[in-house]
C-alpha positions in Angstrom: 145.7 140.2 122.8 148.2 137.2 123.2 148.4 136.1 126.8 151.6 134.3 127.5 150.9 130.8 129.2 154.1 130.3 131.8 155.7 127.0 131.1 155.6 125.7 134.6 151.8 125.8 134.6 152.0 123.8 131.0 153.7 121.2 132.6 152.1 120.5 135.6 148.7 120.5 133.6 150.3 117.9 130.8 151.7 116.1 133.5 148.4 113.5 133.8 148.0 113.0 130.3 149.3 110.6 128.4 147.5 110.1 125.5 145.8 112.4 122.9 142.9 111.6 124.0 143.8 112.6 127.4 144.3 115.4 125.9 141.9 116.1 123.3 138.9 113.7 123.8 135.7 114.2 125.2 136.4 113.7 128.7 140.2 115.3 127.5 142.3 118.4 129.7 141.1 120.7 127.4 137.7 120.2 127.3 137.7 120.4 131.6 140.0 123.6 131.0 137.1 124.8 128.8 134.6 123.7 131.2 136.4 125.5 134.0 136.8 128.6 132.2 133.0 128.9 131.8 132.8 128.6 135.2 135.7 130.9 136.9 133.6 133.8 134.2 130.4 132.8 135.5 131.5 133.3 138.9 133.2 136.2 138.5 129.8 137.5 136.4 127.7 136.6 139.9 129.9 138.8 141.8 129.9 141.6 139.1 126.0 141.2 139.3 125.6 140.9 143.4 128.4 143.8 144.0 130.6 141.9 146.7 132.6 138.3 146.3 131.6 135.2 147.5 131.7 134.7 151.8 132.1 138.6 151.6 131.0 140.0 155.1 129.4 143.2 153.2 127.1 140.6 151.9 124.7 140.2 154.6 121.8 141.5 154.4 122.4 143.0 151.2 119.1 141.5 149.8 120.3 138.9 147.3 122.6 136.4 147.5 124.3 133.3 146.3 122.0 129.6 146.2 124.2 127.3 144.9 124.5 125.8 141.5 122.7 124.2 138.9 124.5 121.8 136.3 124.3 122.2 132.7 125.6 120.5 129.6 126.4 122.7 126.3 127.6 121.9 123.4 130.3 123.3 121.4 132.5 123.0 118.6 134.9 120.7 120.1 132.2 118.5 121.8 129.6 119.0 125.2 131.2 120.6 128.6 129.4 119.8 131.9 130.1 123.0 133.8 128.2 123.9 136.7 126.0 127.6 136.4 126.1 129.9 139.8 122.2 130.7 141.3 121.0 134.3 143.4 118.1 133.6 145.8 116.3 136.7 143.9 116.8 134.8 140.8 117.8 137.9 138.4 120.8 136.5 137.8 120.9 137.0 134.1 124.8 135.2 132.9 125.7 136.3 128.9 128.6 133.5 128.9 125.8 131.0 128.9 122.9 132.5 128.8 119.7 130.9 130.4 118.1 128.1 128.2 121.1 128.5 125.9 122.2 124.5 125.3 124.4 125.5 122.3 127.4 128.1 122.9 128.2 130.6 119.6 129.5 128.6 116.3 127.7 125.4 116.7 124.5 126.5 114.8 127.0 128.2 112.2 128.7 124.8 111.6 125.7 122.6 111.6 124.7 125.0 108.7 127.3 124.8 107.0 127.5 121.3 106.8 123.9 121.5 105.8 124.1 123.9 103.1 126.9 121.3 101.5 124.2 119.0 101.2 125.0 116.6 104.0 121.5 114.8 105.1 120.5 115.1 109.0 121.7 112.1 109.6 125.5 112.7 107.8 125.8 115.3 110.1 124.9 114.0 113.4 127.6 111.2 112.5 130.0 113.8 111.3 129.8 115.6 114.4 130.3 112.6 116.6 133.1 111.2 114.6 134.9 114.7 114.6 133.9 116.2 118.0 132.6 113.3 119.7 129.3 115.2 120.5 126.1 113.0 119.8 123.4 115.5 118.8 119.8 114.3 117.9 118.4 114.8 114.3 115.5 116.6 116.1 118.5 119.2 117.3 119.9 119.5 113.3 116.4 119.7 112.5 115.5 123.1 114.6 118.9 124.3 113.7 118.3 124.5 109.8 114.4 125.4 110.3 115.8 128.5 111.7 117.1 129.8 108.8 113.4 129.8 106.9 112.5 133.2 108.4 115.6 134.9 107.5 115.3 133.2 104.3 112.1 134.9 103.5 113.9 138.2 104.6 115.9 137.8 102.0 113.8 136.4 99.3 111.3 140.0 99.5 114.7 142.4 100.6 114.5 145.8 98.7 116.8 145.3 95.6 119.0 148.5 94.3 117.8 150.7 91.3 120.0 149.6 88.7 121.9 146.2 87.8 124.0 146.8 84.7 123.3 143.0 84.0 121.3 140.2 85.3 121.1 136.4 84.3 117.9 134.3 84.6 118.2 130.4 84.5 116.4 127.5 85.9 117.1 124.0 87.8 114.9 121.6 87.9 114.7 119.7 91.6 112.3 116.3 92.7 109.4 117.3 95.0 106.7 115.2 96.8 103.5 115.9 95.7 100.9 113.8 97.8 101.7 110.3 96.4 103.9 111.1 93.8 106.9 112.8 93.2 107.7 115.4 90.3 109.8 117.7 89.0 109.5 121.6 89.6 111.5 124.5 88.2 113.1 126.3 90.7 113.9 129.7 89.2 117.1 131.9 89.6 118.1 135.7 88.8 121.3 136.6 89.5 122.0 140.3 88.9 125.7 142.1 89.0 125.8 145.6 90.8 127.9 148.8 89.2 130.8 147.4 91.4 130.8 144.1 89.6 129.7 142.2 92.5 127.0 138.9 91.9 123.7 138.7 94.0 121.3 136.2 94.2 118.3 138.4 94.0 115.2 135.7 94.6 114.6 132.3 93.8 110.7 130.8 92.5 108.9 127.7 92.4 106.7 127.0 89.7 105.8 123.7 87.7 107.5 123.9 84.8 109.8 126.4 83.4 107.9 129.0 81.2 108.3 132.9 79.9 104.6 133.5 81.5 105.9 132.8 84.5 109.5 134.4 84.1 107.3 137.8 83.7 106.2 137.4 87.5 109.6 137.2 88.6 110.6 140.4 86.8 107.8 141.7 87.7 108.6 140.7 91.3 112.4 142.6 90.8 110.5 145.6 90.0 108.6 145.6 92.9 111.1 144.8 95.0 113.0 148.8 93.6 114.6 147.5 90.3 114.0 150.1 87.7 116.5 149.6 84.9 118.6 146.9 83.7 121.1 146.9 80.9 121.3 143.4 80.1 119.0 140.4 80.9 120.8 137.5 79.9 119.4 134.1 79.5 118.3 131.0 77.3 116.7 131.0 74.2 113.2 130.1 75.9 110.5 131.0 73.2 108.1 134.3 74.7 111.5 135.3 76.8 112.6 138.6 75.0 108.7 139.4 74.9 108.7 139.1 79.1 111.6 140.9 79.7 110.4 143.7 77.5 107.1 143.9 79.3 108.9 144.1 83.0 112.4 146.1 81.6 111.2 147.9 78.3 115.0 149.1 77.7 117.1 146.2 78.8 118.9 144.3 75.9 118.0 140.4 75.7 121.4 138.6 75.2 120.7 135.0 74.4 123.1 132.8 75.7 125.7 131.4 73.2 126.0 128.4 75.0 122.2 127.4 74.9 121.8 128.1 71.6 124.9 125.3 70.4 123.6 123.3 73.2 119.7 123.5 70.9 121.6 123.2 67.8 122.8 119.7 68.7 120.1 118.6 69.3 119.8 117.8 65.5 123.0 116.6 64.9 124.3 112.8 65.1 127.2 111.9 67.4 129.7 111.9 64.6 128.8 115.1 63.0 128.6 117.0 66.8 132.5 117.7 66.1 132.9 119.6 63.2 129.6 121.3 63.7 130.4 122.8 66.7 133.7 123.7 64.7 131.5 125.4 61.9 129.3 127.4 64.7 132.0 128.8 66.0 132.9 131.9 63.6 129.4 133.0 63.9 129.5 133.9 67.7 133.1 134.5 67.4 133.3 136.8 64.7 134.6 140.7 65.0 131.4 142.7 63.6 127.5 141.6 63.3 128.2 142.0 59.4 131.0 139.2 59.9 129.1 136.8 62.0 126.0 136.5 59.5 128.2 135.7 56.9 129.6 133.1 58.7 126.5 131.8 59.7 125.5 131.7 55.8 128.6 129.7 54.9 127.6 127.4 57.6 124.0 127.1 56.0 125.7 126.5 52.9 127.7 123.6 54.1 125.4 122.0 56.6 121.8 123.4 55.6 121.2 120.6 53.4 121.6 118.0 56.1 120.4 120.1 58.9 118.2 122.9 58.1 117.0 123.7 61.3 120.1 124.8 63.0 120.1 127.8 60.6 116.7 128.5 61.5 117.1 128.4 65.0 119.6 131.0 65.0 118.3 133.2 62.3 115.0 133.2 64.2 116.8 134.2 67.2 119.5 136.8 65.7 118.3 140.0 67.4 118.6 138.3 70.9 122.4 136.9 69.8 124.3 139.9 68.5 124.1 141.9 70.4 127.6 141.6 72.4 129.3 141.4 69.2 128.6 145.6 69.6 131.9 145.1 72.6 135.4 144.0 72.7 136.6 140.3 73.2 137.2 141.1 76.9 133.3 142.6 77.4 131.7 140.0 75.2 132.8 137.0 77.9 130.8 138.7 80.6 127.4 138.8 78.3 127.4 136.2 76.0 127.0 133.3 78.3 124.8 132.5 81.5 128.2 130.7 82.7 128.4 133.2 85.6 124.9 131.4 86.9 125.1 128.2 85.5 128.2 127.7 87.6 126.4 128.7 90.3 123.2 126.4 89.2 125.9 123.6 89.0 126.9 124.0 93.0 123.0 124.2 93.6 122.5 120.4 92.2 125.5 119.1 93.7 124.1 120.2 97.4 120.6 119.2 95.8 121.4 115.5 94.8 122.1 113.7 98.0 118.8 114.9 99.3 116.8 113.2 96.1 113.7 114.3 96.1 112.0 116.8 99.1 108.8 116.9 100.8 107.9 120.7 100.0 109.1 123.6 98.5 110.5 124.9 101.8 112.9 122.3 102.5 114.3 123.0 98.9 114.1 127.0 99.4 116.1 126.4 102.7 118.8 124.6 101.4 119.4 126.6 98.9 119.5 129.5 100.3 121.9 128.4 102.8 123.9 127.2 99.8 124.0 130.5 98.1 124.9 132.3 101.2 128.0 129.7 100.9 128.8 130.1 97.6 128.2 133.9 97.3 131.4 134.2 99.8 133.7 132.7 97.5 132.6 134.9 94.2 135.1 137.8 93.0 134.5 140.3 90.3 135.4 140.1 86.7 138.5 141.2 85.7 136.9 142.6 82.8 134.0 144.5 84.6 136.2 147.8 84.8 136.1 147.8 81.5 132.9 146.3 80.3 131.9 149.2 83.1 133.4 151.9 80.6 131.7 150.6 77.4 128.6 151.0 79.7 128.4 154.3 80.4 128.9 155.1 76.6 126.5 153.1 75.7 123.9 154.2 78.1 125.3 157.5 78.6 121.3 159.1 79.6 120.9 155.9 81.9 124.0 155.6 83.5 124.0 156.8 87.2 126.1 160.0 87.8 
């Protein structure tokens, strides 16, 4: 509801300022205003809790009463407010404007998260926050901010998961961790699954040394536990042992092996002048209109460049059940499977909150930041334009496993 301000009051409150930040700074009108709004409701919530108003002759000997104040300093979004906090002699006085031992009013812990989960150090944001809102907070404040999060993190990491994902993508980042002396790299392991309605959830993320289909089983065995019992599609990277996982965790999924991986492993072979006009030659194989189609392209590419680089035609030939398999769908369909894109993208906004930090003391301080960057970036995401359709080809395909 929009309450009009009258004009005359305007005036006479603007009339001692000056300057904006007579106006706006931390000592400013509007952070006093602020200050004595807190208090006129915390008044008025004393009275509400006593039954009578303040000097109030029905007040005596009522059994409790007003005992002053007590000062308190909170912060909040546009910097701290001294406001003064009304007493009772019974002391059950319990105010919900600023509740007891609350130093921090609602959207201060949500912003100091934010910035966190954009990768801004401890430090960056105390100076963020004093250069914006001229409120100094202490790094041990940030601190118990972000540790927080940890236990709803962990919510979330062992959540029950739904029944069915039509298609889920695997991937893994590698992120700098202390270990005693040293410091070392550790994969930190991702499955993003898409829902019937086309909608992208993080559904876990896993530590382990090094990135390995052995331990890729334990995390799908980890989604089964967790309630998922079917999966169309598990798309991912050409990782030798993968398809041999998957099918031990999801018996009937499909393995679609990313396209991009698998040029991304071809070049490895070629020289910088010949990357070019191999990737050129690759291209009719993933792009072709029928399975038939694409292995004789990939022939005529053995035939042109098998001489100089016989492996690449290995590679995908030893691969070639795990590839084809969206050539099976139209153009539209095959965008959504034949690339881990959809995660990689989000992998991509998971380093650039990760980099700042360097490396990390522990595996919690990593899992906490990126969960709170997920959370982030899983607001922005929308649904494929294509999913409606790919949804269709679906329920053809797995007619006795699609849900009702």
């Amino acid at each position: 509801m929009n309450v009009a301000i009258k004009p005359e009051l305007l005036e006479e409150l603007l009339k001692s300022c000056k300057t904006p930040d007579e106006l706006f700074g931390p000592q400013g009108l509007m952070q006093r205003l602020k200050g004595a709004l807190m208090e006129r409701m915390l008044d008025a919530e004393m009275t509400e809790h006593l039954g009578y108003e303040a000097y109030e002759g029905k007040g005596r000997g009522a059994g409790n009463s007003r005992n002053g104040y007590t000062t308190k300093t909170v912060e909040t979004e546009s910097g701290k407010v001294d406001i003064r906090v009304p007493r009772d002699r019974a002391g059950t006085f319990e105010p919900q404007v600023v509740p007891k031992h609350r130093r921090r009013l609602e959207g201060f812990d949500d912003k100091v998260l934010a910035l966190y989960a954009r990768g801004m150090s401890v430090r960056d944001i105390q100076m963020h926050l004093r250069e914006l809102y001229a409120t100094d907070v202490s790094p041990d404040l940030i601190s118990r901010v972000t540790e927080a999060v940890i236990d709803e993190a962990k919510v979330w990491q062992s959540r029950p998961l739904e029944s069915l994902y039509p298609i889920i993508y695997l991937d893994a980042l590698f992120v700098s961790i202390r270990d005693g002396a040293t410091v070392q790299k550790k994969a930190v392991y991702v499955a993003l699954g898409v829902t019937m309605d086309g909608k992208r959830n993080v559904l876990g993320i896993w530590f382990e040394q090094t990135e390995g289909a052995k331990f890729w089983l334990s995390v799908l065995t980890d989604l089964r536990n967790r309630g998922v019992e079917d999966v169309f599609f598990v798309c991912c990277d050409g990782l030798s042992g993968f398809p041999q996982a998957i099918e031990a965790a999801f018996p009937k999924a499909i393995v679609q092996t990313c396209i991009v991986h698998m040029i991304r492993s071809s070049l490895r072979y070629v020289t910088l002048t010949d990357r070019k006009p191999v990737v050129n030659a690759l291209k009719p194989i993933y792009t072709a209109d029928t399975e038939e189609a694409s292995s004789a392209a990939l022939a005529e590419f053995e035939a042109r460049w098998g001489a100089r680089y016989p492996t690449i035609a290995r590679l995908w030939r030893s691969r070639w059940a795990e590839v084809v398999p969206f050539l099976a769908f139209p153009k539209e369909v095959r965008k959504i499977l034949y690339t881990t894109n959809i995660i990689e993208s989000l992998n991509s906004q998971l380093r650039k909150v990760l980099k700042p930090k360097g490396h990390f003391p522990n595996d919690e301080a990593v899992f906490k930041i990126l969960f709170l960057a997920i959370h982030n970036a899983q607001l922005r995401w929308k649904a494929s334009p294509y999913w409606k359709k790919a949804l269709a080809h679906f329920a053809i395909m797995f007619e006795d496993r699609f849900p009702a």
